[in-house]
C-alpha positions in Angstrom: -12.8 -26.9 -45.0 -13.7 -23.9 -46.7 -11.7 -24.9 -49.7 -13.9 -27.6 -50.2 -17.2 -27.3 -48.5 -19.2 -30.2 -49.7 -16.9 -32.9 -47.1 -15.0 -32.3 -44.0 -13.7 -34.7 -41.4 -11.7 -34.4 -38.1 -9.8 -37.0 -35.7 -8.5 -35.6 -32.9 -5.8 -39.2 -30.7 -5.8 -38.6 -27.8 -3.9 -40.9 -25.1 -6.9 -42.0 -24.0 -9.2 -42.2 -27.0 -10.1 -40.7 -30.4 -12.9 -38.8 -31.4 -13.8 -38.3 -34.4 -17.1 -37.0 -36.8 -17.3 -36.1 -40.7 -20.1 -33.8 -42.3 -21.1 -35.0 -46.0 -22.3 -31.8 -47.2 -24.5 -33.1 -49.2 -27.5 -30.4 -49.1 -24.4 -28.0 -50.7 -24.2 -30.0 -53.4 -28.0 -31.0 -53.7 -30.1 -28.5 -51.6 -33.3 -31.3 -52.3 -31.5 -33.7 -49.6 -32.0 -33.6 -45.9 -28.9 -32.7 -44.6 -27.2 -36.2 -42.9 -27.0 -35.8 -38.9 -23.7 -34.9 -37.7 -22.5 -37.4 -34.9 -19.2 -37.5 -32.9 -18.1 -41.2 -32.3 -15.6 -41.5 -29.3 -13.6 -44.1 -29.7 -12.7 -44.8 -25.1 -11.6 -48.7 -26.1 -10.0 -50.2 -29.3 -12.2 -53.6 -28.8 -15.4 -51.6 -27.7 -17.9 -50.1 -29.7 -17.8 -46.4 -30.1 -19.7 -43.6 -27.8 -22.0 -41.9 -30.4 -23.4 -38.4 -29.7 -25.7 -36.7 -32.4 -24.5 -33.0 -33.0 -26.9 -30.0 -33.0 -28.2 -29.2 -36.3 -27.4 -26.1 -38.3 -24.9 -24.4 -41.2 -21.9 -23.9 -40.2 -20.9 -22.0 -43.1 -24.3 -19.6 -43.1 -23.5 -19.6 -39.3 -20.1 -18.3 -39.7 -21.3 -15.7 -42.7 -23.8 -14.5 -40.2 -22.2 -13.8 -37.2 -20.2 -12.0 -39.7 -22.6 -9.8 -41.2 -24.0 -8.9 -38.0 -20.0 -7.9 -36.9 -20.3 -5.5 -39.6 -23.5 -4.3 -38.5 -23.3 -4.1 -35.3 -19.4 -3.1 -35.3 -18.5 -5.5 -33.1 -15.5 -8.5 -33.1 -16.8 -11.7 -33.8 -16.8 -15.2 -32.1 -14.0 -16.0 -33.7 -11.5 -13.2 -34.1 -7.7 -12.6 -35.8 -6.1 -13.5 -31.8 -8.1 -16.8 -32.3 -7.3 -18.1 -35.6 -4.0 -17.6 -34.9 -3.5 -19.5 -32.0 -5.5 -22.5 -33.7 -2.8 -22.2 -36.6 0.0 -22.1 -34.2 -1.5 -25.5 -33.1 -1.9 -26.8 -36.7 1.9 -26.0 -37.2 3.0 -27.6 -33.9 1.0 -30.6 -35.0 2.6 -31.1 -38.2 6.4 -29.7 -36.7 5.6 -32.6 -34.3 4.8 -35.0 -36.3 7.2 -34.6 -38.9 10.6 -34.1 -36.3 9.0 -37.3 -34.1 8.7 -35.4 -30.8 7.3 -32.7 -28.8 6.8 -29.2 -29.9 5.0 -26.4 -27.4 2.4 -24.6 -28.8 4.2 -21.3 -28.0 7.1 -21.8 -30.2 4.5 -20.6 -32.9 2.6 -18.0 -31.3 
């Protein structure tokens, strides 16, 4: 995450699979390296082998700085506004209220 730029992973279980990619970071912490392709691996059946789809390059971070640089240039709201990050932290805390009370929370409850 933005705490610590230089990894980042994500699983996302599903009931009928698990997807899953990590960035390295590496070119943060040595700009001399290529930066290592990005792949999502979906993961359909536990005793298969995983679907594997290469990810469009790019920054994330310089991607996210830019878009909001040109908000404050162009005074507009950007991809990814206040209304948005809060509804993908109301799904972060149902996540973790459901996982630690065992059952299921909605969303809303955190809206």
């Amino acid at each position: 995450g933005w705490a610590c730029p230089w990894a980042f992973h994500m699983n996302v279980h599903g009931t009928k699979g698990v997807a899953h990619f990590r960035i390295t970071g590496q070119q943060w912490r040595d700009p001399s390296k290529a930066p290592e392709p990005i792949r999502l691996h979906v993961d359909r059946d536990p005793l298969g082998e995983d679907a594997v789809y290469d990810m469009p390059e790019g920054d994330m971070f310089r991607d996210a700085l830019e878009d909001f640089a040109d908000c404050v240039r162009e005074d507009r709201t950007p991809e990814v506004d206040g209304r948005v990050a809060h509804e993908n932290l109301a799904v972060v805390y149902a996540a973790d209220a459901s996982s630690r009370l065992g059952q299921t929370v909605a969303v809303g409850e955190y809206l």
